[in-house]
BAFI-3210 file (N, C-alpha, C; in Angstrom, 3 decimals, decimal comma, padded with zeros to 6 digits):
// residues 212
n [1|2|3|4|5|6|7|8|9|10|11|12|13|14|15|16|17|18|19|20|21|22|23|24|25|26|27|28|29|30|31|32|33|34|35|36|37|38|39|40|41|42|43|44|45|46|47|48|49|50|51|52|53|54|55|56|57|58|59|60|61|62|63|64|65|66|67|68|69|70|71|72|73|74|75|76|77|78|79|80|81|82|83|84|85|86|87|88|89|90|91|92|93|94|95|96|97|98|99|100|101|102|103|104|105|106|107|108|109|110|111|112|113|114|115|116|117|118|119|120|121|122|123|124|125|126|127|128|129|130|131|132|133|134|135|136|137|138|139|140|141|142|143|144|145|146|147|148|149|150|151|152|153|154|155|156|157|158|159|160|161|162|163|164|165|166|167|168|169|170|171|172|173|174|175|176|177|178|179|180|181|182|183|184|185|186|187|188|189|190|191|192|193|194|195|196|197|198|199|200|201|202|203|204|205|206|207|208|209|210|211|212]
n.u [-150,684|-153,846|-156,676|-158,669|-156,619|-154,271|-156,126|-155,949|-153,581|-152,475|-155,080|-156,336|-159,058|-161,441|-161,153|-161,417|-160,062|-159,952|-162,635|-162,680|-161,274|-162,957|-164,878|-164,030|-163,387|-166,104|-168,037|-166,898|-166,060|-168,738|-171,821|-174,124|-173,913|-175,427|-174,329|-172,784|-173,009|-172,148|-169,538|-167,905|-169,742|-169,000|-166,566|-164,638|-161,788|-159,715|-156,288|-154,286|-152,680|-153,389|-156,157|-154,592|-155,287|-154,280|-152,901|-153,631|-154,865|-153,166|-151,396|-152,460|-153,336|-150,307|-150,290|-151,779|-151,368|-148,712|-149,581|-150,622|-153,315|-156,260|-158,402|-160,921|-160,740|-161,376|-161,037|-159,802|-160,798|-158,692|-158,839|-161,922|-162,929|-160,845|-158,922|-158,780|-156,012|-152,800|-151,114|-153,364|-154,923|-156,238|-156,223|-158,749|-161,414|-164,724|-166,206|-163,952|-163,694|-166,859|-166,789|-164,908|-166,386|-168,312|-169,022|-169,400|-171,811|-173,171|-174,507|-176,453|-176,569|-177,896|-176,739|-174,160|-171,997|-171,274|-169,527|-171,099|-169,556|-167,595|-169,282|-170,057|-167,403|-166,501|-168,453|-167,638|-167,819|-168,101|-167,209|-169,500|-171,540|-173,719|-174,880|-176,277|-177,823|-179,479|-180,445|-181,534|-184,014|-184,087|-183,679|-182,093|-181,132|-180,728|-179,360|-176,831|-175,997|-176,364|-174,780|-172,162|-172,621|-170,279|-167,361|-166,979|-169,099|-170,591|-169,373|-169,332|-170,824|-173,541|-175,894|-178,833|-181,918|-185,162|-185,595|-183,320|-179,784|-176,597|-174,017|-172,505|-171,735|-172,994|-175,460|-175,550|-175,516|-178,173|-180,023|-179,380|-178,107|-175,552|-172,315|-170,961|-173,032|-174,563|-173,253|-172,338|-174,709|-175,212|-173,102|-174,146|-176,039|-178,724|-181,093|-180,690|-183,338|-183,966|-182,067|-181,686|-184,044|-184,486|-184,615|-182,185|-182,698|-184,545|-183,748|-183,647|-186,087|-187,110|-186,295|-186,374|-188,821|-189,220|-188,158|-190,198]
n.v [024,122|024,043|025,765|025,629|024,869|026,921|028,624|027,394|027,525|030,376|031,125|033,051|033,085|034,162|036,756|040,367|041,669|039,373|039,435|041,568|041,448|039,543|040,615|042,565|041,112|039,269|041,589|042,858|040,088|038,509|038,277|038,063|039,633|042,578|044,957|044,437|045,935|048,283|047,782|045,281|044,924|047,371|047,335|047,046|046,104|043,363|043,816|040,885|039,669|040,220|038,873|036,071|032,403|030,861|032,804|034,756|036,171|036,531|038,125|040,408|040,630|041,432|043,457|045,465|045,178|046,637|048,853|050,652|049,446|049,060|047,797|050,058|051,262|051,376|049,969|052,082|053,111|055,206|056,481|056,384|055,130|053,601|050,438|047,852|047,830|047,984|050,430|052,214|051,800|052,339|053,110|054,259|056,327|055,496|057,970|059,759|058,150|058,579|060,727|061,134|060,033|061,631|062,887|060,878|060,033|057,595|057,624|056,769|056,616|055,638|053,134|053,915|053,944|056,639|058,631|061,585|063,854|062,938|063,063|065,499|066,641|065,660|067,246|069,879|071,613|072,897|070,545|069,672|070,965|069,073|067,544|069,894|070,683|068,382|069,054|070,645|069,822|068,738|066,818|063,516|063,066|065,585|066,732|065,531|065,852|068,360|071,788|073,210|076,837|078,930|080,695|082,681|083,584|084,064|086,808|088,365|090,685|089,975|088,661|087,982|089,084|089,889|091,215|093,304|093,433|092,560|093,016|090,807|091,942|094,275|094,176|092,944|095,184|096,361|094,948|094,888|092,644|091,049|089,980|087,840|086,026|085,726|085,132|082,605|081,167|080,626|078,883|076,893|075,773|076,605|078,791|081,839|083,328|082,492|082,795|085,429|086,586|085,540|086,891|087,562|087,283|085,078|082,308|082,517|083,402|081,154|079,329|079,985|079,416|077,117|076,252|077,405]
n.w [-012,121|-010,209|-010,568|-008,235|-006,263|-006,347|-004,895|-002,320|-001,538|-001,657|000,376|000,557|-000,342|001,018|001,684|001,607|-000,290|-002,070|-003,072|-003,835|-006,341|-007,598|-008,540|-009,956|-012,303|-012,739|-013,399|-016,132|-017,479|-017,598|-018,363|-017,408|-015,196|-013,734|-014,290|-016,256|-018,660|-018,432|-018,082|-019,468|-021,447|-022,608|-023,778|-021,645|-020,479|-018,888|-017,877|-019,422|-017,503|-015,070|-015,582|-015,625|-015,829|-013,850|-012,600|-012,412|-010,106|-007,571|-009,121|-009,244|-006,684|-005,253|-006,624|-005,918|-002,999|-003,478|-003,917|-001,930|-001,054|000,910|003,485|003,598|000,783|-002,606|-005,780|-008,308|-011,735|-013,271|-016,012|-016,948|-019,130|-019,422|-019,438|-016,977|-015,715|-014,304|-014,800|-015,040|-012,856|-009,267|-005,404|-004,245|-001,915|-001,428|-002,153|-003,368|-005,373|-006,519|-007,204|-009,286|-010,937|-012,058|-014,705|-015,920|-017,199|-019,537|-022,698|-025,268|-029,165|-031,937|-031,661|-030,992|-027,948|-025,750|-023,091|-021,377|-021,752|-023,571|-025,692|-025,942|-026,342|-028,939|-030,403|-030,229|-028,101|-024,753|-021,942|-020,576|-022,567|-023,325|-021,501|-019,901|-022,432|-022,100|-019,895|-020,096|-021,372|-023,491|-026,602|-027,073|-029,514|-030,301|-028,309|-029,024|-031,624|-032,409|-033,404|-031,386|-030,778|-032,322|-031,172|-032,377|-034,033|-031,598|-030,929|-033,152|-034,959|-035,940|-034,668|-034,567|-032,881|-032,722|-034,949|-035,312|-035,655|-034,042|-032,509|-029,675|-027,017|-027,326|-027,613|-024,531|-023,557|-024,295|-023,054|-020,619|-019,239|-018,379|-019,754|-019,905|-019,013|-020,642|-022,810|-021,709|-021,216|-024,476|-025,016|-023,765|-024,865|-025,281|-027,023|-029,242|-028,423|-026,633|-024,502|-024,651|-023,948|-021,004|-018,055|-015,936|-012,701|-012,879|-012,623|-009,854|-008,210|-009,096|-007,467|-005,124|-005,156|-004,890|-002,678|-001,111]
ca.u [-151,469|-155,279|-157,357|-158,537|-154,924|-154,129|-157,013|-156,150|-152,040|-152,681|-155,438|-157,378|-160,112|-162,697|-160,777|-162,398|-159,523|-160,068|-164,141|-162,809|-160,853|-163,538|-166,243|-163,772|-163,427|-167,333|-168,466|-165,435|-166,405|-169,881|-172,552|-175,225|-174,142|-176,470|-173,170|-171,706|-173,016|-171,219|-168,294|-167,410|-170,634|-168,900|-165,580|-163,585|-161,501|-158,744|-154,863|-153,459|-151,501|-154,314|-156,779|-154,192|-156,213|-153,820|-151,872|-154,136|-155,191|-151,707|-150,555|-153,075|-152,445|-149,247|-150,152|-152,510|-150,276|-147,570|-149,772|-151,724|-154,710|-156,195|-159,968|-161,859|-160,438|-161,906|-160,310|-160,857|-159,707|-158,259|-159,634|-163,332|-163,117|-160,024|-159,182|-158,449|-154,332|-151,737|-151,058|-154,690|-155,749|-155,731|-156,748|-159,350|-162,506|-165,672|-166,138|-163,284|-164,331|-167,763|-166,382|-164,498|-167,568|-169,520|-169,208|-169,417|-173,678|-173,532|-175,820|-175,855|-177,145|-177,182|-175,506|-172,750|-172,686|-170,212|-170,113|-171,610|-168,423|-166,918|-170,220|-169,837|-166,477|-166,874|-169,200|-166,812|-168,103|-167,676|-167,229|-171,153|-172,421|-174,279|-175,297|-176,642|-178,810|-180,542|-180,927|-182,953|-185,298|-183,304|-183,786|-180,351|-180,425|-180,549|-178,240|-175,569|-176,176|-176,762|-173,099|-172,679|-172,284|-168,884|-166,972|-166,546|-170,126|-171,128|-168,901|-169,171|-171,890|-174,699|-176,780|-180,128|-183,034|-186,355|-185,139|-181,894|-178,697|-175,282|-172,718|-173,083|-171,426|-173,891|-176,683|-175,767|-175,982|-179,671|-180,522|-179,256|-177,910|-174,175|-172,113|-170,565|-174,105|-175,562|-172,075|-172,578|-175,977|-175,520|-172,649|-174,773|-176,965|-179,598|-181,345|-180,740|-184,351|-184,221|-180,900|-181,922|-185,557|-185,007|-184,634|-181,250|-183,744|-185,768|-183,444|-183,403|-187,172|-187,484|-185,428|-187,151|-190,636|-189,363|-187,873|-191,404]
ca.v [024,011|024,213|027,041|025,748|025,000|028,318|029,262|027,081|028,341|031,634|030,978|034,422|033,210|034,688|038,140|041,434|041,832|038,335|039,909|042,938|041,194|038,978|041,761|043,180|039,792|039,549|042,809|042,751|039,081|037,602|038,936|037,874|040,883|043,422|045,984|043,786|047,002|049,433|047,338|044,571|045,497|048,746|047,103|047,700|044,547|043,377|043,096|039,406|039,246|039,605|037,529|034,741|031,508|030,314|033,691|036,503|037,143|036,434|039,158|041,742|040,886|041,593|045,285|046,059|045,293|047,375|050,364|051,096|048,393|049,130|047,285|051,003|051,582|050,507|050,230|052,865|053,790|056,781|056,878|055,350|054,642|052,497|048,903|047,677|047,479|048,806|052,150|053,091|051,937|052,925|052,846|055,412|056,231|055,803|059,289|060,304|057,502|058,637|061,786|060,706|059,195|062,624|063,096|059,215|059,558|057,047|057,790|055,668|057,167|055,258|052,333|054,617|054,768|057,318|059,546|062,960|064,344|062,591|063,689|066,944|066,876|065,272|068,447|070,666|072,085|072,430|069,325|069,821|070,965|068,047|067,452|070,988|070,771|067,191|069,391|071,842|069,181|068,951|064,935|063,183|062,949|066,894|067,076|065,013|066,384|070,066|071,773|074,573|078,219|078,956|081,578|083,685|084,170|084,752|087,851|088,812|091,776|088,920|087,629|088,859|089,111|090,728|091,960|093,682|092,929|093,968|092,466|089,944|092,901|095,422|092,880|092,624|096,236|096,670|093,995|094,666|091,459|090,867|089,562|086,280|085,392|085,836|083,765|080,875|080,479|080,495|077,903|075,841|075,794|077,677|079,381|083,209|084,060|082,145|083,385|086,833|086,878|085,412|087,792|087,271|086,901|083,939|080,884|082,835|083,396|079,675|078,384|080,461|078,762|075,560|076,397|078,086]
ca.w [-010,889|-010,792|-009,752|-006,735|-005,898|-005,905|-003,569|-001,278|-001,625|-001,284|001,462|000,672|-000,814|002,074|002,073|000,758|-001,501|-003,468|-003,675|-004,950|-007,699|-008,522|-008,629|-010,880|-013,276|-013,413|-014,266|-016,945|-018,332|-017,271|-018,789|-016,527|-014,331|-013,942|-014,600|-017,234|-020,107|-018,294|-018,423|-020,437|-022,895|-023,840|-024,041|-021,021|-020,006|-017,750|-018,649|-019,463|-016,297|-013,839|-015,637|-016,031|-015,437|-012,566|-011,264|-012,105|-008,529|-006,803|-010,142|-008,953|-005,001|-005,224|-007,252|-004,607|-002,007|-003,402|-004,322|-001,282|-000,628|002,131|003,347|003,414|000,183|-003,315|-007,003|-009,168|-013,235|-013,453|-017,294|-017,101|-020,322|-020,113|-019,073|-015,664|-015,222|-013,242|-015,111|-015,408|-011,572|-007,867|-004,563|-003,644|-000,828|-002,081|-002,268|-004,545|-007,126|-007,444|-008,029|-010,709|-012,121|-011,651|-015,876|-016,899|-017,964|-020,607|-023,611|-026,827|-029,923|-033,326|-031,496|-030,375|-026,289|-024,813|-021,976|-022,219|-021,996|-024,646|-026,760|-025,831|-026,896|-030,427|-030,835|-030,218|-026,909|-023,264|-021,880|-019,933|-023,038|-023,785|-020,206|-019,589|-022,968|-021,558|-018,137|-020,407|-022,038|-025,440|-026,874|-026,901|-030,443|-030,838|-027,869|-029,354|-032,961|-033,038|-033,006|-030,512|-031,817|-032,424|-030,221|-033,537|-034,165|-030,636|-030,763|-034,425|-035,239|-036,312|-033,857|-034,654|-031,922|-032,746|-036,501|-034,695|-035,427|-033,584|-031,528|-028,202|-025,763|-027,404|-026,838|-023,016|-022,825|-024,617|-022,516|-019,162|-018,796|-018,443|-021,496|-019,191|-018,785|-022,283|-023,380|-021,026|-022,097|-025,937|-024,778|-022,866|-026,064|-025,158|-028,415|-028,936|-028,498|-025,022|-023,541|-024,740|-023,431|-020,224|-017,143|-014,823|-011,964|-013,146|-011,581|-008,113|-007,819|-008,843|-006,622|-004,127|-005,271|-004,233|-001,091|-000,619]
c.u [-152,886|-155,694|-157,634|-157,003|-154,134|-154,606|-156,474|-154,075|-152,383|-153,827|-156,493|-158,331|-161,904|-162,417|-161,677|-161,511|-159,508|-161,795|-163,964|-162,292|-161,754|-165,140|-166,044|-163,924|-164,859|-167,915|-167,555|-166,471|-167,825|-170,970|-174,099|-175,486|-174,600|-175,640|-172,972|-172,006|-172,239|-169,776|-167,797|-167,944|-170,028|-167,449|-164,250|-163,210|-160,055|-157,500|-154,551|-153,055|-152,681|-155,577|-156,327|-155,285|-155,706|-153,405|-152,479|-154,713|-153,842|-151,166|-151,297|-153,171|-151,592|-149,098|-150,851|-151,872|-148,679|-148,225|-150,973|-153,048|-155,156|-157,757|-160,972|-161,524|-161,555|-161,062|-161,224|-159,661|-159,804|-158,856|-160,686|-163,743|-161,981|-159,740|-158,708|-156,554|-153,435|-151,830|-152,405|-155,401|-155,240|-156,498|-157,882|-160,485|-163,080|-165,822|-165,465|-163,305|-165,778|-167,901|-165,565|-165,391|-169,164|-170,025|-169,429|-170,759|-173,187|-174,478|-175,116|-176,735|-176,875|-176,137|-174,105|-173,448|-171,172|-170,824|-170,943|-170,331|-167,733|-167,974|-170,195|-168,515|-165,982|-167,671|-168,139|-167,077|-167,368|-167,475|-168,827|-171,388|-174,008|-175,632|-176,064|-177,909|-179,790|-181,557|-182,240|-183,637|-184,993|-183,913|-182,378|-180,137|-180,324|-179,615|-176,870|-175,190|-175,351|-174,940|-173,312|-171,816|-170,892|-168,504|-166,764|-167,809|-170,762|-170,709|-168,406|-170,540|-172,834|-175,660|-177,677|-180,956|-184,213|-185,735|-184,165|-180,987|-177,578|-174,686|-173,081|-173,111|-172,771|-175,168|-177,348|-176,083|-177,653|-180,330|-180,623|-178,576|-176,394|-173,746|-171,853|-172,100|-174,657|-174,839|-172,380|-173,695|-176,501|-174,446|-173,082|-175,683|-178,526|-180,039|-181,479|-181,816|-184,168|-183,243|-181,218|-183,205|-185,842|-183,937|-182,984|-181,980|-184,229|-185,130|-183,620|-184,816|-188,138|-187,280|-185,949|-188,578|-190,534|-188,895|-189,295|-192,541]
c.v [024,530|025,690|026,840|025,161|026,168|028,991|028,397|027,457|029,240|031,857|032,611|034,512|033,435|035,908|039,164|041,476|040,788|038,738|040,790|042,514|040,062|039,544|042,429|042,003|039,708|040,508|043,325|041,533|038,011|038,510|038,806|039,225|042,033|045,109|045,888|044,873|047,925|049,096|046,694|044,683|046,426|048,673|047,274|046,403|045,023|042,793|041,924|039,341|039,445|039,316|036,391|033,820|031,126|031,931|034,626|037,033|037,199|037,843|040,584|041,564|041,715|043,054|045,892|046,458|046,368|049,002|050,779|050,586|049,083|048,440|048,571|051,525|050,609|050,548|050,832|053,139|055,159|057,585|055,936|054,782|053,623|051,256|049,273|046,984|048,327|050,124|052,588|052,541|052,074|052,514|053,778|055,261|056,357|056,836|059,554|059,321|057,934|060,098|062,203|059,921|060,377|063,274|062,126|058,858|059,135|057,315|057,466|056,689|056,297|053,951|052,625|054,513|055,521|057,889|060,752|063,605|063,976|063,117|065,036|067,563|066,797|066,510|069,436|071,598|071,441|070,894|068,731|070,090|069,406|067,318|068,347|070,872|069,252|068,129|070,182|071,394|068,327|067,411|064,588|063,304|064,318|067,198|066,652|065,405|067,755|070,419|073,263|075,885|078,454|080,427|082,853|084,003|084,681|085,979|088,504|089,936|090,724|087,999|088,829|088,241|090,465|092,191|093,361|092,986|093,408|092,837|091,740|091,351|093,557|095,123|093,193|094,382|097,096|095,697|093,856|093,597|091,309|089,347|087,918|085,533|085,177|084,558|082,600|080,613|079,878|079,383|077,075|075,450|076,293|078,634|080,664|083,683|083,472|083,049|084,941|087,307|086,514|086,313|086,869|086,456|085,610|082,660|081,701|082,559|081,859|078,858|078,504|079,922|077,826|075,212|076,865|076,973]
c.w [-011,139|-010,016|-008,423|-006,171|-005,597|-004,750|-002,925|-000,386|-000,818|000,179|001,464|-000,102|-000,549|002,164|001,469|-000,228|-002,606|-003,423|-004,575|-006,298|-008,359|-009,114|-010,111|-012,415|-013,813|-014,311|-015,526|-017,945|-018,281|-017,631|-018,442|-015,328|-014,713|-014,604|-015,723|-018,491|-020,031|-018,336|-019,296|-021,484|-023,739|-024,318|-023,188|-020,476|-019,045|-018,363|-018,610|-018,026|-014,920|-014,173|-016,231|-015,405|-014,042|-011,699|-011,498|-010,738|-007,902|-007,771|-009,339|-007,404|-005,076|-005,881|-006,211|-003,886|-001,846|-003,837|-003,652|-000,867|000,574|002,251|003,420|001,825|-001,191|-004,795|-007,929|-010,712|-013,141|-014,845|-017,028|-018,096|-020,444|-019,481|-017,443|-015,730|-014,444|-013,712|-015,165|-013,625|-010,683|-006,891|-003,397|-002,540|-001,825|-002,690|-003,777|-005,495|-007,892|-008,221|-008,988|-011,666|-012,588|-013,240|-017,030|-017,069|-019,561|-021,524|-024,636|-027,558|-031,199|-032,922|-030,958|-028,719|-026,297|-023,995|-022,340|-022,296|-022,965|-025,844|-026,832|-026,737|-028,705|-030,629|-030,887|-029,102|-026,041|-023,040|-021,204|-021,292|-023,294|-022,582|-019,570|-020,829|-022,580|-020,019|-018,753|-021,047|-023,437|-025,342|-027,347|-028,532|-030,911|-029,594|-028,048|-030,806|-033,317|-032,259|-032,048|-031,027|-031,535|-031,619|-030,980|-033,832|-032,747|-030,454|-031,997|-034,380|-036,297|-035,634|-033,655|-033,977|-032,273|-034,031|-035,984|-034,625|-034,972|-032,743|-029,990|-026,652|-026,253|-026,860|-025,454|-022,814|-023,046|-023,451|-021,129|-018,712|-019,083|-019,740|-021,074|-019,378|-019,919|-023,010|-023,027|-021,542|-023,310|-025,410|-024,419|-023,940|-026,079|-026,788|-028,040|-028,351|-026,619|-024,064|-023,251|-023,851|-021,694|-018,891|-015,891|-013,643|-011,609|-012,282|-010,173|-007,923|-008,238|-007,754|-004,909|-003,850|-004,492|-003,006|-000,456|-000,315]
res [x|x|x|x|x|x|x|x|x|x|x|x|x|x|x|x|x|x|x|x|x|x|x|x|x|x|x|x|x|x|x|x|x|x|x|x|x|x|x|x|x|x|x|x|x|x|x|x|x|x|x|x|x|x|x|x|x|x|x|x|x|x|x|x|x|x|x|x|x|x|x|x|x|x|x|x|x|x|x|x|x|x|x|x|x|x|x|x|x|x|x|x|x|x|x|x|x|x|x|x|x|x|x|x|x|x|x|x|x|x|x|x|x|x|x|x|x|x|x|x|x|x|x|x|x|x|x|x|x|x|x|x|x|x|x|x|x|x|x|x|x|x|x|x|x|x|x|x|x|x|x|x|x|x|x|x|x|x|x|x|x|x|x|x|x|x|x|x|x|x|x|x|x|x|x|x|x|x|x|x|x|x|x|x|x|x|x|x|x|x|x|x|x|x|x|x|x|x|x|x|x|x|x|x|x|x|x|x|x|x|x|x]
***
């Protein structure tokens, strides 16, 4: 049976739910769409069974329908990195999809794109690292590069500031500055001389500028 044969079967080819599955089909396989990098460009496609040529919408009706559709609702992957099929999608509010999309900043490097989170992770950091050193100016290819100090030297007796060397706690207490804070910072990648030099203070009375 032909395609339009189908549409005219099934009869829901004005609904929001045959838009949503062909919103999903485009941005997937047409590469005219203005999306099509974030999707099908970086390799994310749709299972056999709901882009058969004749029954892939009736296949993914019929998953909808049994797993919550609703018309305020939209389809979202649970992994953003992985294809569009039953085990990997759902039926969420706006809202809680774009907050599942609140760590999916794409950045290519070298032909590579991933998230920052996945770059972060390949480093061997937080899962923000990567995201936190762009916030502080870094250039992607020294924020996806440079590896972040290991949890064994931040708390080893070797992190020298101003031809002094001694221990991170000892640090926080020449320094005034609490050890959580000194840590997160050298985590965040922050360079000793910065984390060390700059005053607790300094984000408040910024933050205060710009409210000012």
């Amino acid at each position: 049976m032909s395609t339009k044969s189908k549409l005219t079967t099934h009869g829901l080819s004005g609904t929001r739910i045959y838009k949503v599955y062909r919103g999903m089909v485009d941005r997937v396989t047409n590469p005219n769409r203005d999306n099509y990098s974030r999707y099908g460009g970086r390799g994310i496609k749709i299972c056999d069974k709901w882009l058969d040529k004749d029954n892939g919408f009736i296949n993914f009706y019929k998953w909808a329908m049994d797993n919550g559709y609703a018309d305020d609702l939209t389809i979202d992957r649970k992994d953003v990195n992985g294809n569009y099929e039953p085990s990997n999608c759902r039926w969420v509010t706006f809202k809680e999809q774009q907050n599942n999309r609140t760590d999916s900043r794409f950045i290519t490097y070298k032909g590579e794109t991933k998230t920052a989170t996945e770059w972060s992770e390949a480093l061997g950091g937080s899962r923000n690292l990567v995201e936190e050193r762009l916030k502080l100016g870094w250039s992607i290819e020294k924020a996806v590069t440079t590896p972040p100090l290991k949890p064994s030297k931040r708390n080893s007796k070797n992190i020298t500031f101003n031809n002094k060397t001694q221990s991170l706690r000892d640090w926080s207490k020449d320094l005034n500055i609490s050890y959580s804070t000194l840590a997160g910072r050298l985590r965040r990648g922050w360079s000793v001389s910065k984390a060390f030099s700059t005053p607790t203070e300094e984000k408040f009375s910024t933050s205060e500028r710009r409210r000012g």
